[in-house]
Steps between C-alpha positions, in 0.01 A plus 500: 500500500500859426886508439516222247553733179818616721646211645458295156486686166692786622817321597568505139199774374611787699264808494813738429521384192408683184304339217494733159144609309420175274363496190233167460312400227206246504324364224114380567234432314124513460253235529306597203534276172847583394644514813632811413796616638588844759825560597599769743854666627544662782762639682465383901612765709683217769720812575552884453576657139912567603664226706674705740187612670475132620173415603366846578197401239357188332349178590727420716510850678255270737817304636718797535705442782434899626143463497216210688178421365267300745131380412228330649360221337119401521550144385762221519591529131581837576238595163326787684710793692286677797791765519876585416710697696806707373813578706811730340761275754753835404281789566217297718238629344206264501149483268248272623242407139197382606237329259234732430279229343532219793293535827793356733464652823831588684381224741450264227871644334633401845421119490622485140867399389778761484763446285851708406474448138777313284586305174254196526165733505576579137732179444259287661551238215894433497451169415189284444341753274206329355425689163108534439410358138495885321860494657624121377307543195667911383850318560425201295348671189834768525747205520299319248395208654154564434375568143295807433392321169209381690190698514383570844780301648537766831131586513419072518792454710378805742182346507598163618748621749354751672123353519540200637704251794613215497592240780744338349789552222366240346140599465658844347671332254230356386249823468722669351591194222124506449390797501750676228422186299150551549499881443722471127320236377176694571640866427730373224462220327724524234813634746407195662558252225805733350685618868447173749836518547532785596213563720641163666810675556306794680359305696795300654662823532197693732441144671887535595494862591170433731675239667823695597272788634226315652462266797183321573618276766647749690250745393778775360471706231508875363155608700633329869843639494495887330775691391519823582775634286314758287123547489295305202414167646507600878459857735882502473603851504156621501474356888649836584536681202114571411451895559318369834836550790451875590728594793428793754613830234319300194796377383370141273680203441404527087402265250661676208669260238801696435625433882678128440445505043520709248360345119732570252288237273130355453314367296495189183800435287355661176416825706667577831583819633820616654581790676769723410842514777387589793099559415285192601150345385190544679356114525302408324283130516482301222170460534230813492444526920404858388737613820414327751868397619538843586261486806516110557746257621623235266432253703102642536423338143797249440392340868224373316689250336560328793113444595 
């Protein structure tokens, strides 16, 4: 199993070749009462800044073809790394990082799985990506197929979706029917008489995205089957990148944001900031965390949703 990346994806995804810097854009919004909007650019650093120096940098520097990453995982889903070893395949020069937080013993290390590391433990999610409901419910409201002319349409929706299970489609379905009609007709009367339509229409539309995204029978959804690619919903990066791999001359496998992005815009539609060429934001969270990002995963707070 350890070759599968190789003997699959890379008959047509070969690691040679070179992917420019990308800029993305995402729009997302708040759960407060206007579900206000917060869109952000940035430009992904999938390669180096010049194309001819090939994959000497970038995100996927960790494929480079002159250069093998192994890691040992502590757990079948591969969510924790015990240690990550570096090895220059031109020069041979090798940098062991071990995990400065974890108590693995090199005995314990031993028994553990060792893996050469290759597309699929970023890609993990090729196909079968089940979107969590902030994820279904950002891409509806950008492509319009859910309203933002409803009050607290995310922060209900969040609420429903995130605090509760169901066995069944069906049983889903019907929660969430009842309890947005239940929560307008309390909250808001009079958009309930005036906007029936269109809360009706929200609903079909989350009771449709829920049901392309989550499985009850077969007990799949966004929490059983994670997606590592990037860093808000899961460890992701952070599994190794988290200031936490020291090798044997100090050397740290960092955490720093400017590695893989760079923000060239933040911020809501009336007021965003954008840097200037080739300056870049610092981020900045839409809502007051007074820092905290800086020191914590993503994952540390957004896990919660999950719970």
């Amino acid at each position: 199993m350890q070759h599968r990346a190789r003997e699959t994806c890379e008959e047509c995804h070969w690691p040679e070749k070179f992917y420019d810097r990308k800029l993305v854009s995402k729009k997302y919004y708040l759960s407060d009462e206007k579900t206000t909007e917060w869109d952000i650019t940035m430009l992904m650093k999938i390669g180096p800044e010049y194309k001819v120096l090939g994959q000497k940098s970038g995100i996927h520097w960790h494929v480079n073809p002159e250069v093998k990453i192994e890691y040992v995982s502590a757990d079948f889903k591969r969510d924790t790394i015990a240690l990550v070893k570096y090895t220059n395949l031109k020069t041979g020069e090798i940098s062991t990082y071990r995990d400065t937080v974890s108590t693995y013993t090199n005995t314990q290390i031993d028994t553990l799985e060792h893996r050469v590391m290759d597309c699929i433990d970023c890609h993990n999610r090729p196909s079968h990506d089940f979107k969590s409901p902030i994820r279904f419910f950002d891409d509806a409201m950008s492509t319009d197929k859910i309203t933002r002319n409803l009050p607290d349409v995310k922060m209900e929706a969040m609420d429903i979706l995130y605090n509760n299970s169901f066995p069944t489609l069906d049983s889903a379905n019907h929660f969430i029917q009842s309890e947005f009609t239940e929560y307008y007709q309390l909250m808001y009367p009079e958009i309930f008489d005036s906007s029936k339509v269109l809360i009706d229409k929200t609903i079909a539309t989350i009771q449709t995205l829920y049901k392309k995204n989550v499985f009850p029978y077969m007990k799949a959804q966004w929490s059983t089957h994670l997606n590592y690619i990037g860093h808000l919903e899961t460890n992701g990066c952070f599994r190794c990148h988290n200031d936490s791999f020291v090798d044997e001359k100090g050397d740290v496998i960092s955490r720093d944001c400017d590695l893989c992005h760079e923000i060239k815009k933040q911020g809501t539609p009336d007021n965003l900031e954008m840097a200037c060429d080739t300056a870049s934001l610092e981020f900045k969270h839409p809502n007051n965390i007074k820092g905290k990002w800086k020191k914590l995963a993503c994952v540390k707070c957004h896990k919660n949703l999950f719970e």
